[in-house]
N, C-alpha and C positions, 0 to 999 in steps of 0.2 A: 106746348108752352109758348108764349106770348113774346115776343123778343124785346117789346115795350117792358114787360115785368121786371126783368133783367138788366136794365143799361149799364151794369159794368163790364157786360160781357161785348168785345166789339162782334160788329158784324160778318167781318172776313173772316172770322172764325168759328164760329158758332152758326148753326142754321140749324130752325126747329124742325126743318122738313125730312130731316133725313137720322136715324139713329143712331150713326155716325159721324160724328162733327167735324171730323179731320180732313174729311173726304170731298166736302162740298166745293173745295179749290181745285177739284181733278178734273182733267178737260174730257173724263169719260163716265157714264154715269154706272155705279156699283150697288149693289142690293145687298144689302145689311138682312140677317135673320136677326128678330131681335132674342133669341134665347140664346145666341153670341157673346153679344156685348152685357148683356144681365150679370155677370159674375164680378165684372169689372168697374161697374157702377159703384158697388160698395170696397173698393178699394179705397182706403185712407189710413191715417196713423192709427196705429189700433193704443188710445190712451189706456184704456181698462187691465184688467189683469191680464194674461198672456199664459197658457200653456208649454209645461217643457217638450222639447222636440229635439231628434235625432239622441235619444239618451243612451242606445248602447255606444255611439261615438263617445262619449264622455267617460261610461265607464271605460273604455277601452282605454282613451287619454290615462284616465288616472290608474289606470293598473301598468302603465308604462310607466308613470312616477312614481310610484308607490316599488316598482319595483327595481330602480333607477336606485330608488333611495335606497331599498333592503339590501340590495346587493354592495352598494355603496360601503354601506356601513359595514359590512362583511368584510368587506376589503380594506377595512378603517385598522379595523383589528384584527387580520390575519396575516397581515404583510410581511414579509420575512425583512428583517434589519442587513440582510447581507448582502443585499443589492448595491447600498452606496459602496459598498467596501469590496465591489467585486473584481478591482484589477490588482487587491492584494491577494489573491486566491493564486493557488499552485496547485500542480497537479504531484500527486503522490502516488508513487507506481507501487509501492508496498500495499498498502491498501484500495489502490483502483479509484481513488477519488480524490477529490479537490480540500485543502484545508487551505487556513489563514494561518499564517505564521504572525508572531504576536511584536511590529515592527511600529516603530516611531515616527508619529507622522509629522511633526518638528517638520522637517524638508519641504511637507506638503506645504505647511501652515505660511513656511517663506514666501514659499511661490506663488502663492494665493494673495499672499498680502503684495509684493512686490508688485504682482499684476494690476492690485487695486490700485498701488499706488501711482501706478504708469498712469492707470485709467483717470483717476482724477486729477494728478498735473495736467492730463493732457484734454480735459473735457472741463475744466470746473470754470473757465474763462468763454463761455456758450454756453452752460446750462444757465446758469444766473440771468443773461440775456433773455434767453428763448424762457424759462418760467415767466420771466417779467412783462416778455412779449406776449404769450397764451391767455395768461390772467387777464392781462391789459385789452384781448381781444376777445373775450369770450364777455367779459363785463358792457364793451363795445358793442358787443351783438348783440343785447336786447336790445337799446334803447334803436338798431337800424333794425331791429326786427320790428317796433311798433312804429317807426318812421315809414318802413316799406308797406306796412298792412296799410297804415291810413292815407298814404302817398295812393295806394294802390283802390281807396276805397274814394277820396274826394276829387285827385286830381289821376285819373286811369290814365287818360289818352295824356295828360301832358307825358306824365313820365314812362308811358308805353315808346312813344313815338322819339322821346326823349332820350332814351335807352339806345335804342337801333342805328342811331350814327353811330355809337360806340362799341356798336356788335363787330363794325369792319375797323372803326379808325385803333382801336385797343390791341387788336394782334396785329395790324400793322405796322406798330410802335412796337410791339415786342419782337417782331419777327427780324426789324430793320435793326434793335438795340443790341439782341444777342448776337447779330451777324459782325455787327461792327464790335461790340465787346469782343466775342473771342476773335476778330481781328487783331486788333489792338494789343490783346496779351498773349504774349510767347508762347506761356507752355498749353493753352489753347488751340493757338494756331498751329502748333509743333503736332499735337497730338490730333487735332481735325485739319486735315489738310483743304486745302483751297477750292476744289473740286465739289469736293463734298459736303461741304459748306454751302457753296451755291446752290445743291444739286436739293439740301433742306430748304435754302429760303423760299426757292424757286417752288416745290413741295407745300408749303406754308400757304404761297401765294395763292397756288391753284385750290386752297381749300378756304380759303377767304375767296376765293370767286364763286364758289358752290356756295357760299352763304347767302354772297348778294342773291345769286340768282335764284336761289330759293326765297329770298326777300320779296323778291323782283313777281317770282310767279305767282304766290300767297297775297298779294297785299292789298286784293280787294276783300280778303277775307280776315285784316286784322282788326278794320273798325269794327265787324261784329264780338271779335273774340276780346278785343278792350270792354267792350260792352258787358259781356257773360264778367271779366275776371271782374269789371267793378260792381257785381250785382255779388259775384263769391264773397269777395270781398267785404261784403258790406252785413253778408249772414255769418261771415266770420268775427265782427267786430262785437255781433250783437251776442255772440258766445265765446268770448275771450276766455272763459274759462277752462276751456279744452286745450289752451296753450301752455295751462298751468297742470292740468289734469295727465294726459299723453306723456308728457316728459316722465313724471311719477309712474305710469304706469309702464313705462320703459325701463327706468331705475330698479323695478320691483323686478324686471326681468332679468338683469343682470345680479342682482342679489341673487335671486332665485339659482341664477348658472354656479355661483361660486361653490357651494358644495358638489356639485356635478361636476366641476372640474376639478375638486379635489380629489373626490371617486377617482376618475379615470387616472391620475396621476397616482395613484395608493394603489389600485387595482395592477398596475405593471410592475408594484414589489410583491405580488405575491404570485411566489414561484420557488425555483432554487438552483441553486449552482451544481453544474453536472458536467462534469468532464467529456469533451470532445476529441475526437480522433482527427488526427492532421492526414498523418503520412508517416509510414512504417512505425516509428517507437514515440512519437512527438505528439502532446497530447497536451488542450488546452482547456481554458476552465471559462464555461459560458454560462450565460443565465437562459432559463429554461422557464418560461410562462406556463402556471397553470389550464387547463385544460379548458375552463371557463373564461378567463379571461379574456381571447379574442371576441364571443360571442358578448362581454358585456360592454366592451370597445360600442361595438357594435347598436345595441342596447341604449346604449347611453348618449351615442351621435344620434340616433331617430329621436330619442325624447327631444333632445336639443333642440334638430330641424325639426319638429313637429312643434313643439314649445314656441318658436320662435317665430314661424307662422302661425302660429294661432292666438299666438299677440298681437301679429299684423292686422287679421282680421276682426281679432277685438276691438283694436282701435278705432280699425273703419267702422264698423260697430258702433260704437262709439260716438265718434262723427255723426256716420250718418243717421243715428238716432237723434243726436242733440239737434242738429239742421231741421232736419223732418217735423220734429216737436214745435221748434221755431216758423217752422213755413206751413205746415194746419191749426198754429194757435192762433190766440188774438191776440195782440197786440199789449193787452194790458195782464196776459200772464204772468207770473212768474218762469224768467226764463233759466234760472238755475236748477231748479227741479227739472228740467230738459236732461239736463248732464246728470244728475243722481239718477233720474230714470235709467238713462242708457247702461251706466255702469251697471244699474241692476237688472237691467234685463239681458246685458251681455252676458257676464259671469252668475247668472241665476239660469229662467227658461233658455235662455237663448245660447246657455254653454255647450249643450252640443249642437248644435248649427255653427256655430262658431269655430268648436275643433272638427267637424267634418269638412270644415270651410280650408280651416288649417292643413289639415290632412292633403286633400286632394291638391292643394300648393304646392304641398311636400313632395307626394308624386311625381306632380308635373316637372319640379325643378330639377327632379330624380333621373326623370326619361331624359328632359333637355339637355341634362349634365352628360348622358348615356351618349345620346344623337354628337353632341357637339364633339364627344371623344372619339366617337367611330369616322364623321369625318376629317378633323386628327391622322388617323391613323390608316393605312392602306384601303381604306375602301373603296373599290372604282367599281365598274359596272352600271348600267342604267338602272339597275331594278335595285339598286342601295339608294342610285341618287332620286329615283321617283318614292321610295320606302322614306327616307329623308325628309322630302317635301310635304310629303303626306301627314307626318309626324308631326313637323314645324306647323302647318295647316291647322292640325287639330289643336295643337297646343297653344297656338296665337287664339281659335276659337274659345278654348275653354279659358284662357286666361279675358277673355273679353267680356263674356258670360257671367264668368265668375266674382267679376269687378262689379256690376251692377246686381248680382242675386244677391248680395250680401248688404248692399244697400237697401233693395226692396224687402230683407229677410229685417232687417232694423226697424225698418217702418211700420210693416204688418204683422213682424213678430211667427210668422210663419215659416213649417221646417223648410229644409234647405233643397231638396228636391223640386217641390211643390214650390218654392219662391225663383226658383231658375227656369221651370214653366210657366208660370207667370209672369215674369219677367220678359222671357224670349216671345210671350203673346204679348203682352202693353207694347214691347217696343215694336214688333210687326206691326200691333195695329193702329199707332199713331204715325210710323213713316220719316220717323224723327233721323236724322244722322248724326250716330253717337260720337263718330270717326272723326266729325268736325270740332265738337268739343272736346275730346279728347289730345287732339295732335297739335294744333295749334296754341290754343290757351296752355298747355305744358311747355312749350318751346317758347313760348315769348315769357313766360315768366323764370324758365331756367336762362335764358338770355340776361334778363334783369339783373338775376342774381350774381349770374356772371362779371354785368357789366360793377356793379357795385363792389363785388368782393378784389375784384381789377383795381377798380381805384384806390380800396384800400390796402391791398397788397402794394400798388405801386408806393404809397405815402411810407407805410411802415418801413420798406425796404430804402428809403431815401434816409428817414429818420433813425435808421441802425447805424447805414454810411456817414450819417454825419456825427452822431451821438454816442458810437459805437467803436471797440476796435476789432469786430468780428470781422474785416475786411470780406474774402470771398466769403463766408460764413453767415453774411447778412441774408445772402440769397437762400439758403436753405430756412433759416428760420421762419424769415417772408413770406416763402412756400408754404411750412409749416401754418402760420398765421391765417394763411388762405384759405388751407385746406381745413381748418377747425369752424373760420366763416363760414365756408362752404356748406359744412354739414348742418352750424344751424339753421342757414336761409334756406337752405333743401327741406330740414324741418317745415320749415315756415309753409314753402313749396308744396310737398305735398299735401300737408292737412288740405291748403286751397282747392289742390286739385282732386281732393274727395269731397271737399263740398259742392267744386262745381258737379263731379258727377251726381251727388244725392240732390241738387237742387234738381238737375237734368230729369232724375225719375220722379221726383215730385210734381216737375210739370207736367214732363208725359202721363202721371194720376189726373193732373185737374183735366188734362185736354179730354182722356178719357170719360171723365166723369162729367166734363163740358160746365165744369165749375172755375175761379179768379179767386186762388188763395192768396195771392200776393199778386196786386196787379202792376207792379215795377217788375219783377219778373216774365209774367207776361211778355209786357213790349216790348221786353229783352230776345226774350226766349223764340218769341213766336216768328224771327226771321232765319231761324236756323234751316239749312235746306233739307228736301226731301229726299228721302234714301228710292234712290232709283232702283235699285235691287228688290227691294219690299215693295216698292210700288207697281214691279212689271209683275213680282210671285204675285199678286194680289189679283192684277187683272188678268190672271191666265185662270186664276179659282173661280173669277166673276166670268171670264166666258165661255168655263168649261173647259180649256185647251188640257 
């Protein structure tokens, strides 16, 4: 092919001479077979209909819900009523067993209410606040959520570069406010003594100097990664509807949980009350769990975590179908049909891909939880701590793997085995470093967030003090406030940062394919560096070593 045919393809990256286009920048020359690279040629979004795949993972899914529910319901209407009533129970030596004596709960009903009524003198001068506060910031958060995407899509580097004073001068101000506050007040100072007090600020400081200096060592690598978020960015704007889509399909999971935790809460009344031996003649009246019970406990926390990742992977799903749709279409598509497609290829062909996907999360997070208790707990020796490492190793791998098969599994529509080998070949063979996009573009955009939810944490919390008689109480509800920001612009957050990775595997397609689906991405994308690990495996294949 003729490089004249083509002028939107630059030069530095493309060369007809070789059948490998990526290659042609290596300062050492590589031989390409071309019955290699033939599979990977026709890699693209597959529009068409789509085959189901990994289907006994689905059924498998669904006979764990299915039987979540049955047994649920079982325990809906089997429940013994004498659970709540079980510290009226006695033990009766005439008979060897536990009765209720038929006693007035009047007493109880005082003490219940009395308590209520502590509880609301002493709280109903803060709720009123803190509702007013949450509403007031959760309504707040869209309109900084569309201010942050579009801040983030026209004006990147102002507000990148903008941000990062404030990564150090915002905990320096708080480090110096709390120091001098609990100075200032007595029973502060009375209960943190002087020492210790220092001994945090000083604590503080040194971890504000780990920021600069991570500032300091990164920073010829933020102008690139400004660059990737305002190209996210800008694939995010052009599918705004996934902002409204994701939250819904979030909701649906939490609906979904409530009968699930209804089970499990009905499931531990069914049982019965059975007398217990103390010591010599003293004998107490316990409740005794059916025999099944443990095992639906059980049962019914996997549906949960398996449920719950495999919503996370829907999503990305999700995402990265709608991007993908957006970045092989044209321009004058319809881009809503993007997101109808994805939904329907998620929870249609691609639902089990998606709950194997789910699954093996579930797993991983299973052994992690394992590993991180065993080092917890007494285990010393070399051969825990090299079994440890190995573990962490594999699981950072498979977590890295499994970030991107699940994008490429959206795009191609292909089961999930076969998309994590393929996967792990497009990215060997383009050389790309995922490491880069992944670590940086996340830290500067949870910075952002940071810095923003900072400022308005600071504002609310001035505004409670002055508007407010919650005196110390301003500070927790502030927190509060922060912590509810938080969570949306994290929202915001990650969606970003799974378009920047499905953009990431979309280019690694065209480079492959030595095609310019979007060529703003391109000029973005193509100064990303080259993964020096896949490039020495490479030239040891190419010289035989």
């Amino acid at each position: 092919m003729n490089m004249s045919e083509e002028p939107n393809k630059p030069n530095s990256l493309y060369d007809s001479s070789s059948s490998h286009p990526l290659l042609t920048n290596l300062p050492y020359p590589i031989e390409e077979n071309a019955s290699d690279s033939a599979p990977y040629l026709h890699i693209s979004y597959n529009h068409g209909p789509r085959s189901f795949n990994d289907l006994p993972f689905l059924f498998l899914f669904l006979l764990f819900i299915l039987s979540t529910f049955a047994f649920g319901i079982f325990a809906v209407f089997h429940h013994n009523p004498n659970y709540s009533t079980l510290s009226s129970f006695t033990f009766n030596p005439n008979t060897s067993s536990c009765v209720k004596p038929s006693i007035s709960t009047s007493s109880s009903n005082w003490v219940v209410l009395d308590s209520l009524d502590f509880y609301s003198s002493y709280s109903s001068h803060i709720v009123k606040d803190l509702t007013w506060t949450l509403v007031a910031t959760f309504i707040f958060s869209l309109p900084i959520c569309c201010f942050l995407l579009l801040s983030l899509k026209h004006y990147t580097k102002h507000l990148v570069y903008g941000s990062i004073p404030f990564l150090v001068v915002i905990p320096i101000f708080l480090n110096l406010y709390w120091f001098v506050a609990c100075t200032v007040s007595s029973n502060c100072s009375q209960t943190f003594p002087l020492a210790y007090r220092v001994l945090v600020l000083v604590f503080v400081f040194l971890l504000i100097g780990i920021i600069v200096w991570i500032l300091v060592m990164n920073w010829y690598r933020i102008e690139l990664t400004v660059s990737i978020i305002g190209v996210a960015s800008n694939a995010l704007s052009r599918n705004l509807g996934l902002l409204g889509v994701l939250p819904c399909l979030t909701t649906g999971l939490v609906v979904y949980y409530v009968p699930i935790v209804l089970f499990i809460v009905f499931a531990r009344f069914n049982g019965k009350v059975v007398p217990k031996h103390l010591h010599g003649d003293e004998y107490d009246c316990v409740w005794k769990e059916d025999s099944w019970v443990p095992a639906y406990f059980a049962l019914a926390i996997l549906t949960m975590l398996w449920s719950a990742t495999a919503m996370k992977e829907a999503q990305v799903y999700v995402i990265s179908g709608t991007v993908s749709h957006w970045y092989f279409t044209k321009e004058d598509e319809t881009r809503r049909r993007g997101i109808i497609t994805s939904l329907r290829n998620a929870f249609g062909p691609s639902s089990g891909t998606v709950c194997l996907s789910g699954l093996l999360v579930s797993v991983v997070r299973m052994v992690r939880s394992a590993v991180d208790n065993a080092r917890r707990e007494d285990a010393t020796g070399i051969v825990n701590l090299v079994l440890q490492c190995c573990v962490n190793a594999l699981l950072a791998a498979f977590d890295f793997l499994n970030k991107f098969t699940i994008n490429f599994a959206a795009i191609t529509g292909e089961a999930y085995c076969l998309s994590a080998m393929m996967t792990y070949e497009l990215l060997r063979r383009n050389l790309l470093s995922a490491v880069f996009v992944e670590t940086i573009s996340s830290r500067l955009l949870a910075g952002i967030v940071f810095v923003l939810s900072a400022i308005y944490t600071i504002v609310v919390c001035a505004i409670l003090k002055g508007a407010t008689n919650l005196g110390s109480d301003s500070y927790s509800v502030a927190a509060l406030a922060w912590v509810l920001l938080i969570l949306v612009l994290g929202f915001l957050v990650r969606v970003l940062d799974i378009v920047i990775d499905t953009i990431y595997v979309c280019y690694a397609i065209d480079r492959d394919r030595g095609e310019v689906c979007k060529q703003d991405v391109h000029e973005v994308y193509v100064h990303l560096p080259i993964s020096r690990s896949l490039r020495q495996s490479i030239t040891r294949k190419t010289l035989g070593v």
